[in-house]
C-alpha positions as CSV (number, residue, x, y, z in Angstrom):
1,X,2.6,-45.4,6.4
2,X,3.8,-43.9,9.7
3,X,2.4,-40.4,11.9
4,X,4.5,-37.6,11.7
5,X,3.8,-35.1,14.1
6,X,5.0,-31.2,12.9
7,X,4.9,-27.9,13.9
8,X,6.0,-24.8,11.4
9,X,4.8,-21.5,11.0
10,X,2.4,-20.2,8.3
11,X,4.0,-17.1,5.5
12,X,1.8,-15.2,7.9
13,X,4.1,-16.0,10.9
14,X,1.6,-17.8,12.7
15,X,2.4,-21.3,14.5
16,X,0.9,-24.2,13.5
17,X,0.9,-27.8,14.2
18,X,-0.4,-30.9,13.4
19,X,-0.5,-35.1,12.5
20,X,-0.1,-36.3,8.7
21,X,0.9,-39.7,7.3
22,X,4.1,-40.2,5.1
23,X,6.5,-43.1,4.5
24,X,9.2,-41.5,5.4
25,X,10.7,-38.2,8.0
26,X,12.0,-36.6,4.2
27,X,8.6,-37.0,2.7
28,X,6.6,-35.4,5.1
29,X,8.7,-32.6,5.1
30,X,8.6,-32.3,1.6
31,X,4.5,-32.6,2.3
32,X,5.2,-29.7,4.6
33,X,6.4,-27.4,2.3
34,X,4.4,-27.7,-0.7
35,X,1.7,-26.8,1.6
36,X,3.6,-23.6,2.7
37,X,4.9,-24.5,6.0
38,X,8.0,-22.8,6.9
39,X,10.6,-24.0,9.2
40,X,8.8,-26.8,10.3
41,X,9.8,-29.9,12.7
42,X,8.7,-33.2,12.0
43,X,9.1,-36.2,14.0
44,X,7.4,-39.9,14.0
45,X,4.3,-39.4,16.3
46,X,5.7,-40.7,19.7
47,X,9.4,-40.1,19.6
48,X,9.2,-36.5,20.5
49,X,10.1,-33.4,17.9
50,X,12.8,-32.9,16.6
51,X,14.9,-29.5,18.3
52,X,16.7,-28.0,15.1
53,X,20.4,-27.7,15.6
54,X,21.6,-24.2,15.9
55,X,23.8,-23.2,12.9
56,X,25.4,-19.8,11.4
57,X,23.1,-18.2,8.8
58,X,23.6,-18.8,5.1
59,X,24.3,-15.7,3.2
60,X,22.7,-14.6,-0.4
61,X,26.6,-13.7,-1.2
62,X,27.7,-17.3,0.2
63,X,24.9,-18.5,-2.5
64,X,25.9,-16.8,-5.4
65,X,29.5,-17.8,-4.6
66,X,28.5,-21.2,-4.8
67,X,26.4,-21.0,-7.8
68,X,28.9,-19.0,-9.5
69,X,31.2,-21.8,-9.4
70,X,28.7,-24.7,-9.5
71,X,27.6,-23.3,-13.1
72,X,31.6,-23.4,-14.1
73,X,32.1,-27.0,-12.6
74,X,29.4,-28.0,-14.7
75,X,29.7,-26.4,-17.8
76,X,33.3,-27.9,-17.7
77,X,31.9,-31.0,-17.3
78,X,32.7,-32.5,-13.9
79,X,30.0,-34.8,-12.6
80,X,27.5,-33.5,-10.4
81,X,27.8,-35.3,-7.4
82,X,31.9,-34.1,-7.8
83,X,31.2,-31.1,-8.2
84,X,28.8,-30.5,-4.9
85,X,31.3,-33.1,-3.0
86,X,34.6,-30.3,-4.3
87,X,32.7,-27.3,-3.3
88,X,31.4,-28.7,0.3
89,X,35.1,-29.4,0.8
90,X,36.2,-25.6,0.0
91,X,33.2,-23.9,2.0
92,X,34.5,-21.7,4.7
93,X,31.0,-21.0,5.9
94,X,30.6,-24.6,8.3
95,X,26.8,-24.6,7.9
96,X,26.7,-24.3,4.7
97,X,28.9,-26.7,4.3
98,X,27.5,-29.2,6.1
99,X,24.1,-28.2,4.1
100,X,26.4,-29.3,0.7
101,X,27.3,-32.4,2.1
102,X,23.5,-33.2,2.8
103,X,22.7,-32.5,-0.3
104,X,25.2,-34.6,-2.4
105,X,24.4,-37.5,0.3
106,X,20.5,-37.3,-1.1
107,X,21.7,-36.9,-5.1
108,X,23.9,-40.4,-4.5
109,X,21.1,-41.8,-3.0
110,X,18.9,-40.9,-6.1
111,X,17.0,-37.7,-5.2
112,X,17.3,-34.8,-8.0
113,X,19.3,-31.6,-7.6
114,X,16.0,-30.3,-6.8
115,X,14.2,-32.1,-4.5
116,X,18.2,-32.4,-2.5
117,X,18.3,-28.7,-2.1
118,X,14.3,-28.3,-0.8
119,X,15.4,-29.9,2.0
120,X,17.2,-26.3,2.8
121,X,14.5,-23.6,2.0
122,X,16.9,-21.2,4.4
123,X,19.5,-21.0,1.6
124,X,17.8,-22.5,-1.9
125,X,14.3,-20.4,-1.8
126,X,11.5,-21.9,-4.3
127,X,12.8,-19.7,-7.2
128,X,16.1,-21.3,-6.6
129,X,14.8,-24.8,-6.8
130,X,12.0,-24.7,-9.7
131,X,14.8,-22.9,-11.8
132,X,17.3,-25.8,-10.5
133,X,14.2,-28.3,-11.6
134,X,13.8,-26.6,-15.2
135,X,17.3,-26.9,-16.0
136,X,17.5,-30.9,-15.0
137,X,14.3,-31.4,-17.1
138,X,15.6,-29.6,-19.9
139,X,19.7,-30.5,-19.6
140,X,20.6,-26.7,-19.4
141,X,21.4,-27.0,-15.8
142,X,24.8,-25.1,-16.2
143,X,22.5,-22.2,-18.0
144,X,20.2,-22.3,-15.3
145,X,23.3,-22.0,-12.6
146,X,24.7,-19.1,-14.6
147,X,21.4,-17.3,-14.8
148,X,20.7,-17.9,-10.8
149,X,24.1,-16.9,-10.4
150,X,23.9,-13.4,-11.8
151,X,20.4,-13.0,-10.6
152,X,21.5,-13.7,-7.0
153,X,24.4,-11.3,-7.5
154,X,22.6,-8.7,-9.4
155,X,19.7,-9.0,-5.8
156,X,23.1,-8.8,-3.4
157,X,24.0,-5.6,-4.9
158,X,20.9,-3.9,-4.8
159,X,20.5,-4.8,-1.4
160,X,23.4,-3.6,-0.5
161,X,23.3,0.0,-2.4
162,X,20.0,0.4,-0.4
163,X,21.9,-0.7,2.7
164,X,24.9,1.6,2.1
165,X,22.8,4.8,1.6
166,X,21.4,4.5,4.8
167,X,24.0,3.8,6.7
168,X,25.2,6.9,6.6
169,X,22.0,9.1,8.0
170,X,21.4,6.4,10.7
171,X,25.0,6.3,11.9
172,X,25.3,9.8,12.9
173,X,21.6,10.2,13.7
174,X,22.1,7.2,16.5
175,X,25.5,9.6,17.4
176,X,23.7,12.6,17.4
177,X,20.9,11.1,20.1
178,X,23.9,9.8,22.1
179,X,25.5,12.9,22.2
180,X,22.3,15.0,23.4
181,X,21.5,12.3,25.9
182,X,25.3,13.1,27.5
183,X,24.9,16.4,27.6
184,X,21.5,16.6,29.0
185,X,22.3,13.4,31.7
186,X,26.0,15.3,33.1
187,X,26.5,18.7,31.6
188,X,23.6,20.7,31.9
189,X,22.8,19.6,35.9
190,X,25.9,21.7,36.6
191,X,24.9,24.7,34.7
192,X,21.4,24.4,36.6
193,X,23.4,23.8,39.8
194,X,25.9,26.6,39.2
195,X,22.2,29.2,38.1
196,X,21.0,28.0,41.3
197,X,24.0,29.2,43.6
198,X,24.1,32.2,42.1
199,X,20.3,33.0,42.0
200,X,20.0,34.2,38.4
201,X,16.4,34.1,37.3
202,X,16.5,31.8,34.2
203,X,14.4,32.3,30.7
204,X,12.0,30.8,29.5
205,X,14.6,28.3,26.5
206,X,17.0,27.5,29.9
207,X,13.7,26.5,32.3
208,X,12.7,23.7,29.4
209,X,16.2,22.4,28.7
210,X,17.1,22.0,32.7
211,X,12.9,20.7,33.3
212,X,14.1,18.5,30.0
213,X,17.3,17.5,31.6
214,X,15.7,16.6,35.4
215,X,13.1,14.5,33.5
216,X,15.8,12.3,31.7
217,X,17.9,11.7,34.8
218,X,14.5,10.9,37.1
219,X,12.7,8.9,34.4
220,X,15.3,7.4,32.0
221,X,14.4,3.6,32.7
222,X,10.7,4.9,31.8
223,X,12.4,6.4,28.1
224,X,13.9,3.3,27.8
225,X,11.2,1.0,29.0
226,X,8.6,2.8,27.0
227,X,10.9,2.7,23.4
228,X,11.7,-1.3,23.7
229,X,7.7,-1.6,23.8
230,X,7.0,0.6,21.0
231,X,9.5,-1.3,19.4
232,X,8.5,-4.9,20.5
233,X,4.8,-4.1,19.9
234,X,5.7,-3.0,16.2
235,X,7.6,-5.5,15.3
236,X,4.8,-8.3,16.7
237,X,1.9,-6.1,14.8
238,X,4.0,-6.4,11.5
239,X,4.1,-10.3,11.9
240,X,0.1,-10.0,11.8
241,X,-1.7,-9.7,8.2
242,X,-3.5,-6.7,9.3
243,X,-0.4,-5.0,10.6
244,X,1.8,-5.8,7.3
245,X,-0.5,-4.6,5.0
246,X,-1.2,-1.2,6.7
247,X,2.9,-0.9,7.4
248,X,3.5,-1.6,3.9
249,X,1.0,0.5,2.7
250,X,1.8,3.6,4.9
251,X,5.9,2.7,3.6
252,X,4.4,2.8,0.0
253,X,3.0,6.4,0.5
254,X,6.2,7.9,2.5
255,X,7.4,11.1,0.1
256,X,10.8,9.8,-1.3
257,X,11.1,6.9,0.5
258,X,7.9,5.5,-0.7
259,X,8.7,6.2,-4.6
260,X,12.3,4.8,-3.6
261,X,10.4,1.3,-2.0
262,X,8.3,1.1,-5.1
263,X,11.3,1.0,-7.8
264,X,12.9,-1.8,-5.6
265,X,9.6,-3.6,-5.8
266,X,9.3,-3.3,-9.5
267,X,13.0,-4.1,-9.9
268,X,12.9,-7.0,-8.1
269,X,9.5,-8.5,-9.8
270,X,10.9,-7.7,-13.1
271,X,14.2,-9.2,-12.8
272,X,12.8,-12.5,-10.6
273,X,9.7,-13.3,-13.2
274,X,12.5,-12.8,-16.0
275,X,14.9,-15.2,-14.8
276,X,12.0,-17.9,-13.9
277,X,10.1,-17.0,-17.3
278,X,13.9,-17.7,-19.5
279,X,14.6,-20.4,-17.8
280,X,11.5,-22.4,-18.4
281,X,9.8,-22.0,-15.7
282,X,6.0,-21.9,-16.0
283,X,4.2,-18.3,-15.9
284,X,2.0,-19.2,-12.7
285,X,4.5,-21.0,-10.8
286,X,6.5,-17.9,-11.7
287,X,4.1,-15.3,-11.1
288,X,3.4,-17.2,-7.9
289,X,7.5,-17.0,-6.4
290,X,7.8,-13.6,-7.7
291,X,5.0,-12.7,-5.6
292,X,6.2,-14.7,-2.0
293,X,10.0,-12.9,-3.5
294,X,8.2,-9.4,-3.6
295,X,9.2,-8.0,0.2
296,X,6.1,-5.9,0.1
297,X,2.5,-7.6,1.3
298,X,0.6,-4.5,-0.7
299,X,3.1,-5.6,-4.1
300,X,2.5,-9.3,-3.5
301,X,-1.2,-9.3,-2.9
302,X,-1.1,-7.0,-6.7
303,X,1.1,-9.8,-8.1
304,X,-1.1,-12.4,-7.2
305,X,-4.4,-11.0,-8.6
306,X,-2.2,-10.4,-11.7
307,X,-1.6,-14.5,-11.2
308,X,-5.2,-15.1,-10.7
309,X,-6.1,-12.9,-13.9
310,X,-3.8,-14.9,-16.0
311,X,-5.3,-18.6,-14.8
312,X,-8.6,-17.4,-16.2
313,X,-6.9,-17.0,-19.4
314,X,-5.8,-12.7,-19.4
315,X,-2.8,-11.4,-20.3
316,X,-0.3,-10.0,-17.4
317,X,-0.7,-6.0,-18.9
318,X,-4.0,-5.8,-18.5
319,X,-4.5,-6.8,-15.1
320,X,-1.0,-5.1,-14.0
321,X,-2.3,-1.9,-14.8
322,X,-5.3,-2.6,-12.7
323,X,-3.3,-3.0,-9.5
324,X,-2.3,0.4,-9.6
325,X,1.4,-0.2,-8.1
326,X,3.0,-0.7,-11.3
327,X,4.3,2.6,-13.3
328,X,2.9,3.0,-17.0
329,X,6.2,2.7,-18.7
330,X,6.5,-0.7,-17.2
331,X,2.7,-2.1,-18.5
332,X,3.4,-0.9,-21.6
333,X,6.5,-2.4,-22.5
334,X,5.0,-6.0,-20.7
335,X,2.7,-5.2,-23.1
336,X,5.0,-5.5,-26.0
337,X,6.9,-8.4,-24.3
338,X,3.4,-10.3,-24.8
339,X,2.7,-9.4,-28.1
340,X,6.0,-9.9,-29.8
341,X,7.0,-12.6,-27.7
342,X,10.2,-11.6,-25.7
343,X,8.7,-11.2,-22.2
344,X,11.7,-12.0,-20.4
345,X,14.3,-9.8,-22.5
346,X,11.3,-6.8,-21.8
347,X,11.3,-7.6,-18.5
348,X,15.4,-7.6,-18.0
349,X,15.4,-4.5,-19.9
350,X,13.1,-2.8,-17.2
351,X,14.6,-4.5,-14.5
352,X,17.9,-3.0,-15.5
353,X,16.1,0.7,-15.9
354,X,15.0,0.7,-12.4
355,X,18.4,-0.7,-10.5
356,X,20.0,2.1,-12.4
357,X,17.1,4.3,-10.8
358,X,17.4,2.7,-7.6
359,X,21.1,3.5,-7.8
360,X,20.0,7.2,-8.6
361,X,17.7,7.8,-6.2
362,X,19.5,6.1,-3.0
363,X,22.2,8.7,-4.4
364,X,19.8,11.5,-4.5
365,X,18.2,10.5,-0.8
366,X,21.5,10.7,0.8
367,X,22.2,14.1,-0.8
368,X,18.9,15.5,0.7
369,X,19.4,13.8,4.3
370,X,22.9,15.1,4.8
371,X,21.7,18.5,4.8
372,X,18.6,18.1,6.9
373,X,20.8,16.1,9.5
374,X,23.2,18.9,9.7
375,X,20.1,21.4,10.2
376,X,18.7,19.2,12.8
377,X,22.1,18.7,14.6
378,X,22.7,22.6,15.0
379,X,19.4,23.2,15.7
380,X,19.2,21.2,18.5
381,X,22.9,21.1,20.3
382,X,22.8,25.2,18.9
383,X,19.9,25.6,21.0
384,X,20.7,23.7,24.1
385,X,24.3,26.0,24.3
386,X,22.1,29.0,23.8
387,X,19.3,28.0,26.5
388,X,22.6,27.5,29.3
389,X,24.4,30.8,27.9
390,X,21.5,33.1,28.5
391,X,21.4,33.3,32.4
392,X,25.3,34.0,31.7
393,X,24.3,36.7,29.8
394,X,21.9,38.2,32.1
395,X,24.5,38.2,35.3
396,X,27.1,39.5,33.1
397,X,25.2,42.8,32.1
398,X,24.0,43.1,35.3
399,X,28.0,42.7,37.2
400,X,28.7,45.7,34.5
C-alpha cells in the first residue's frame, strides 16, 4: 500500500486536502470519489501533485451524441471495446476524444464500462455511470444507452428552451444600458455645454440628467469598480452553503420566475428518478443522484429528507408532500405510481407534463418581458430627449 496525497473540493465548493493509502493512483481516486470529492488531484506522497492538463469542455449534446450511437453500436452487436475504439476515432471534440480512448484502454485492461467512465465525472455524472452499471449487471446495456440517450437529449433541450427565452430580454436589455451610457458619456455634455453658452436657466428633469451625465464621465471607473464587486462578492457568497440556500430560496419565491424555476426542478427530478428507477437502479442511490442532479440547494435538501424518509421504511408521497416544494398533482400521482406499481411510467408521465409547462411558461415570460422592456426603453431614452429639449423650449418662446 502506497500514500497518495490529494486535494479536491467538497459539493460545497470548499478545498480540501489530504493523505490516504491505496494500491494504486486509479484506486485512490476512485476512493476519492465515492467519498464526494470533486475534481481532485492525487499523486504518490513525495512526487509532487499532479497539475491537470487543460482540455476543451465536454458538452451534454457531445454526450448524447455519443450515447446515441453507442446504444446503436451495441444493439447491433459490435463488441464493446469496438465500438468505444470506432467512436474515439470519429470524435471531433479532441478532449473528448482523448477521454474515449482512456476509457477503452481501462475496459481492455479489465475495468467495467462503469468503473472506465468514473474516471471522467466532467462528462459521465454518477447517474450516467450507476445506470451504465445496472445495464452490465443486468445485460440490457444497449437499453440503458437508449434510455441515457433520450434522457440526456430530452435535459439538452430543456436547457436550451430556458436559455433561448432569455436571450432575448437580456440581449437588448445589455443594448439598451450601452446605448444610455453613450448618450449620457458624449451627447448630453454638449447640450449642457451649448445651455451653458447661451445662459438658459435649465429645469428641474435637464439639471438631474446633466448632474447624471457629469457623475458618469467623473466616476465611471467607480461604476465599474463597484459592479465587478457586487458581482465577484455574489458569486463567492453562492459557493458558501449559507449563501446558496438563501439565493435559491429568494429564486424560489421570485413572481414568475420563481413558479418557472420550480417546474424545471420538478421536471428534472421526475424525469432523472424515472430513468434511474426503469433502469434498475436502486430507489436510494436514485433518490440520492436525483438530489446532487436537482440544480436547486432548497429542492435537493427536500429530496434528500424524502431519501432519508424512505431508509426508515416510508413511502416517497408522504414525505414529498411534507417538503412543501412539490405541487399536489405531482404527490398524488407518485402516490398511485406506489401503489399500483408503475413508478417510473408515473413519473415520465409528469415529467412530460411539466416540460410541456416549461415550454409554456418560458413562452408566456417572454410575451410579458417584451412589453415591459419596450416601456422601460421609452421611458428612459423618452425622458432623457425630453429633459435636453426643455431649455430649447424655454429660449425658443422667449426669442418669439
Amino acid at each position: 500500500m502506497a500514500q497518495f496525497a490529494w486535494k479536491g473540493k467538497t459539493r460545497q465548493g470548499e478545498q480540501r486536502e489530504g493523505v490516504l493509502q491505496a494500491k494504486t493512483r486509479d484506486e485512490a481516486l476512485a476512493t476519492l470519489r465515492r467519498q464526494g470529492v470533486l475534481q481532485p488531484s492525487v499523486a504518490e506522497k513525495g512526487k509532487g501533485l499532479a497539475v491537470p492538463k487543460f482540455r476543451r469542455g465536454v458538452s451534454r449534446k457531445d454526450v448524447a451524441i455519443f450515447t446515441r450511437q453507442f446504444s446503436v453500436m451495441i444493439d447491433a452487436g459490435l463488441p464493446l471495446v469496438q465500438c468505444i475504439e470506432i467512436l474515439a476515432s470519429q470524435q471531433p471534440n479532441r478532449a473528448f476524444a482523448a477521454m474515449l480512448t482512456e476509457v477503452r484502454q481501462d475496459v481492455e485492461s479489465g475495468a467495467t464500462l462503469a468503473d472506465a467512465l468514473r474516471k471522467h465525472p466532467k462528462a459521465f455524472d454518477d447517474l450516467y455511470c450507476n445506470m451504465v452499471a445496472a445495464g452490465e449487471a443486468g445485460g440490457i446495456l444497449d437499453t440503458i444507452l437508449q434510455r441515457l440517450s433520450q434522457y440526456i437529449e430530452k435535459a439538452v433541450k430543456l436547457k436550451a428552451a430556458v436559455r433561448s427565452a432569455l436571450i432575448y430580454p437580456v440581449s437588448v436589455i445589455c443594448i439598451a444600458i450601452v446605448v444610455i451610457w453613450v448618450i449620457l458619456t458624449f451627447v448630453i455634455p454638449v447640450f449642457a455645454d451649448l445651455f451653458t453658452g447661451l445662459g438658459a436657466a435649465l429645469p428641474l428633469p435637464t439639471r438631474i440628467v446633466v448632474t447624471l451625465s457629469n457623475f458618469m464621465r467623473a466616476w465611471w471607473w467607480l461604476i465599474a469598480l463597484l459592479i465587478g464587486a457586487g458581482v465577484f462578492s455574489l458569486r463567492a457568497y453562492y459557493k458558501t452553503d449559507k449563501g446558496r440556500h438563501a439565493i435559491d430560496r429568494l429564486m424560489l419565491k421570485v413572481p414568475i420566475i420563481g413558479t418557472l424555476l420550480r417546474k424545471i426542478a420538478v421536471a428534472r427530478f421526475c424525469r432523472t428518478l424515472a430513468t434511474l428507477t426503469s433502469s434498475g437502479v436502486p430507489i436510494l442511490d436514485g433518490l440520492d443522484i436525483t438530489a446532487r442532479t436537482a440544480g436547486n440547494a432548497i429542492v435537493e435538501d427536500a429530496i434528500q429528507d424524502v431519501r432519508r424518509a424512505v431508509e426508515q421504511g416510508r413511502t416517497i408521497s408522504e414525505p414529498l408532500g411534507q417538503t412543501g416544494v412539490f405541487p399536489q398533482m405531482v404527490i398524488q400521482m407518485v402516490s398511485v405510481g406506489e401503489q399500483t406499481g408503475a413508478m417510473d411510467t408515473m413519473l415520465s408521465k409528469i415529467a412530460d407534463f411539466y416540460e410541456d409547462e416549461v415550454d409554456e411558461a418560458t413562452a408566456n415570460l417572454l410575451s410579458l418581458l417584451e412589453p415591459l422592456i419596450i416601456l422601460f426603453l421609452g421611458a428612459t431614452i423618452g425622458g432623457i430627449v425630453v429633459a435636453m429639449y426643455m431649455p430649447m423650449f424655454s429660449l425658443i418662446s422667449k426669442i418669439g
